[in-house]
C-alpha positions in Angstrom: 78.0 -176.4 11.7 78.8 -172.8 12.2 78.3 -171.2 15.5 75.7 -168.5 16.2 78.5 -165.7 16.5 80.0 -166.5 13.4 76.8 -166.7 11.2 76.0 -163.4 12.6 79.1 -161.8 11.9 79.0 -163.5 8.2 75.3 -161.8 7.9 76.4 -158.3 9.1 80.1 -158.4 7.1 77.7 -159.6 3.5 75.3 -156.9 4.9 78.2 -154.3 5.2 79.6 -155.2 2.1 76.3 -154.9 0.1 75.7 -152.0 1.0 78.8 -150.4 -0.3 78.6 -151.9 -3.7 75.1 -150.5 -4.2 76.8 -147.3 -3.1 79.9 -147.6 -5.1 77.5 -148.2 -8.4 75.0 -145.6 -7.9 78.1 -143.3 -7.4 79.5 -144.6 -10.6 77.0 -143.3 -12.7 77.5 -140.0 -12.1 81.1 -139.7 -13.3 80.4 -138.6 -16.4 80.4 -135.9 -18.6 76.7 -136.3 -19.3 75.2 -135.7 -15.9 78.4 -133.5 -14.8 77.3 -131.1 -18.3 73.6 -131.1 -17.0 74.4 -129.7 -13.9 76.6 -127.7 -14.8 74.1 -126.1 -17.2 71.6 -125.6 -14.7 74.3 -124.3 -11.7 74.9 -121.6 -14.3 78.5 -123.3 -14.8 79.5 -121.4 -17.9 78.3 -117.8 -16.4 80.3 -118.1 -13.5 83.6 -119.4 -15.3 82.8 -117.0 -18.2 84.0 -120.3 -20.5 82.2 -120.5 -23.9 80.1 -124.0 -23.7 83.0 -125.8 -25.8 85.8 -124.7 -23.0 83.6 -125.6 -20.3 83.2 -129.1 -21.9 86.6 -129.7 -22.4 87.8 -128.6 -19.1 85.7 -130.3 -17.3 86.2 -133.5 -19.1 89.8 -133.3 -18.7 89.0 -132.8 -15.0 86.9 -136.3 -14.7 89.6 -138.0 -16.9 92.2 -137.2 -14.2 89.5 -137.5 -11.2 88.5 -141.2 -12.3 91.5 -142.1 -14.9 94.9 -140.2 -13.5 97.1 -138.8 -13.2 96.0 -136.8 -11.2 97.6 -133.6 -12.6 94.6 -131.4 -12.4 96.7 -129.1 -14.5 93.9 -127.8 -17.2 94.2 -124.6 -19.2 92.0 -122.3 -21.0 93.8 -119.9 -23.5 97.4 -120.9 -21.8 95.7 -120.0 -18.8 95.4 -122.7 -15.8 92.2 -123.0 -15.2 93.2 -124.0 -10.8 95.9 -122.2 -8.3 97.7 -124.1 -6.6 95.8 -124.5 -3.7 92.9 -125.8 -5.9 94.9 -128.5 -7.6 95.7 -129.7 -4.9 92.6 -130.1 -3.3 91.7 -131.7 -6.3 94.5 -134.2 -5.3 92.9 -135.2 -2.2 89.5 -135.4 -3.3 91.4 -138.1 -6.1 92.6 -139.7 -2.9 89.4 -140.0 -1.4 87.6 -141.5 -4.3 90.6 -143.7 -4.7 90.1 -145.1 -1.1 86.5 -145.4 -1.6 86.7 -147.4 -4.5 88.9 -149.5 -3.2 86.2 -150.5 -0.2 83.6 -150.7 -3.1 85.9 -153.3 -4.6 86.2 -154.8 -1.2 82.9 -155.1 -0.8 82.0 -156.3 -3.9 84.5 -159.2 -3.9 82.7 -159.9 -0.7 79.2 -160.1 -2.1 80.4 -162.2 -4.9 82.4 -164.6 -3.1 79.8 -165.1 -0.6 77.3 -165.4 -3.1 78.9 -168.4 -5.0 79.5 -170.1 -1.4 76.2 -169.6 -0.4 74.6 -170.9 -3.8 71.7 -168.8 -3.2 71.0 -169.7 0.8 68.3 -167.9 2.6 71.1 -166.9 5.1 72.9 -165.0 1.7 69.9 -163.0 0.5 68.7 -162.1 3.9 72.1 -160.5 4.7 72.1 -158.7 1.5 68.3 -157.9 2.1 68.8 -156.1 5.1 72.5 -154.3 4.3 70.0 -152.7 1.7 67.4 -151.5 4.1 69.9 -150.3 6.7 71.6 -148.3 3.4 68.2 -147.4 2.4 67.2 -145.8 6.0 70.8 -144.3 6.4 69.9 -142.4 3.1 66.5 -140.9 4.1 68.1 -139.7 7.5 71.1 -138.1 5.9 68.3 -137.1 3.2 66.5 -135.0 5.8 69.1 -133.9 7.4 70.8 -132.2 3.9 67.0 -131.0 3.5 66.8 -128.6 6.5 71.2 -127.9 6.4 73.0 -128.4 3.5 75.2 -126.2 3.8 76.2 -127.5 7.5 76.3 -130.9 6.3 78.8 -130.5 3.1 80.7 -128.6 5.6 80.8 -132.0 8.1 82.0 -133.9 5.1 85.3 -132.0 4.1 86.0 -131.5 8.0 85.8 -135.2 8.0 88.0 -136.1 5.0 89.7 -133.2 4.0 92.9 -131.0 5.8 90.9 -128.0 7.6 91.1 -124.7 5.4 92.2 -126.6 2.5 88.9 -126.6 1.0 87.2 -123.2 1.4 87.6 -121.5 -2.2 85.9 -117.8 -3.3 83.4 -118.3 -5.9 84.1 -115.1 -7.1 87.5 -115.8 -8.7 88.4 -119.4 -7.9 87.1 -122.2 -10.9 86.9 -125.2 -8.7 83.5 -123.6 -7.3 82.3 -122.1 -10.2 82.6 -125.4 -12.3 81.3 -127.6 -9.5 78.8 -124.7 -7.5 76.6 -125.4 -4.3 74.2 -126.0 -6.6 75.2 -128.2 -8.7 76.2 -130.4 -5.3 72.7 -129.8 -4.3 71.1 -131.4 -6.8 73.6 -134.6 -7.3 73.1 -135.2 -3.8 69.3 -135.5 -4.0 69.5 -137.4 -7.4 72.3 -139.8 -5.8 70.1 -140.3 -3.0 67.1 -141.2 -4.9 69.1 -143.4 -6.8 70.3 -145.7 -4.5 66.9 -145.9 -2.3 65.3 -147.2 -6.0 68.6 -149.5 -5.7 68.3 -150.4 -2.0 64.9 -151.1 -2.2 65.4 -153.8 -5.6 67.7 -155.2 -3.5 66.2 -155.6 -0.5 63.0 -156.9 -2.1 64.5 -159.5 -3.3 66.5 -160.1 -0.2 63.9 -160.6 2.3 60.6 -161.5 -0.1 59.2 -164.6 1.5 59.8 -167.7 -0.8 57.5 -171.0 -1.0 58.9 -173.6 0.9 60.1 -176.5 -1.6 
């Protein structure tokens, strides 16, 4: 029989873990050229590079491919000339860095949800775990939500203090590419869309988490 303090840690680790594989997939699905392209069409990408639509394509596929694939050379060129200084390829490493670590929780935490899954064989203590790891993400979402609503700007600025080398990642939009491939608006807009798409996620899951089931 397991004791109280260990079932609760089991729920709130399966919780935890949850909750970063429904992040790690909704994050998933925006690394790609598809959705990148949109919003890049509608951020005024190709204005602000001055790329025809067929360089901007390229470029910025060659960007994902090192982002997601490696290496992460970040050494792209337009007409022989380097699309990123120095200084921006090397940002570029350490946002690689950062997704690299983040994946690798996501895999954590998937593993975790899987193992415990097939242990559990479907136990109310299993679903209710991952029920409510989804509707902690789910509320953590609406308050950063409403937050980004009323100080965007503030908040992206939080976000590279917290993972980012201080200085390293303040670029002029009027002659640097990083921001005029990937503008504030273009971040905008992914954020919101990200954010709706895990609540639809979180809220799947944690329906069928914590929906009430007959008794047998």
């Amino acid at each position: 029989m397991t004791s109280w303090p260990l079932r609760s840690l089991r729920s709130v680790l399966v919780g935890a873990a949850a909750a970063l594989a429904i992040t790690g997939l909704s994050v998933v699905l925006f690394l790609n050229p598809i959705w990148v392209g949109f919003e890049q069409g509608r951020s005024g990408a190709a204005t602000l590079t001055g790329y025809s639509p067929d360089q901007l394509k390229v470029v910025t596929g060659e960007v994902l491919g090192d982002l997601v694939f490696g290496p992460p050379d970040f050494d792209q060129a337009v007409n022989g000339v380097p699309v990123f200084d120095l200084r921006e390829r090397a940002h570029m490493v350490d946002v690689r860095g950062v997704f690299a670590g983040f994946g690798i929780l996501v895999a954590i935490g998937t593993a975790i949800v899987v193992a415990a899954g097939l242990a559990a064989r479907g136990a109310a203590w299993f679903r209710s775990a991952v029920g409510r790891g989804a509707l902690v993400l789910a509320g953590t979402i609406v308050v950063a939500g409403v937050v980004a609503a009323v100080a965007f700007d503030q908040a992206f600025e939080v976000f590279h203090q917290l993972f980012f080398p201080g200085g390293s990642y303040n670029f002029d939009p009027t002659s640097e590419r990083l921001v005029q491939l990937f503008p504030i608006p273009y971040w905008e807009e992914t954020s919101l869309v990200l954010g709706v798409v895990i609540l639809v996620f979180s809220g799947l899951v944690a329906r069928w988490g914590l929906r009430r089931r007959p008794a047998p």
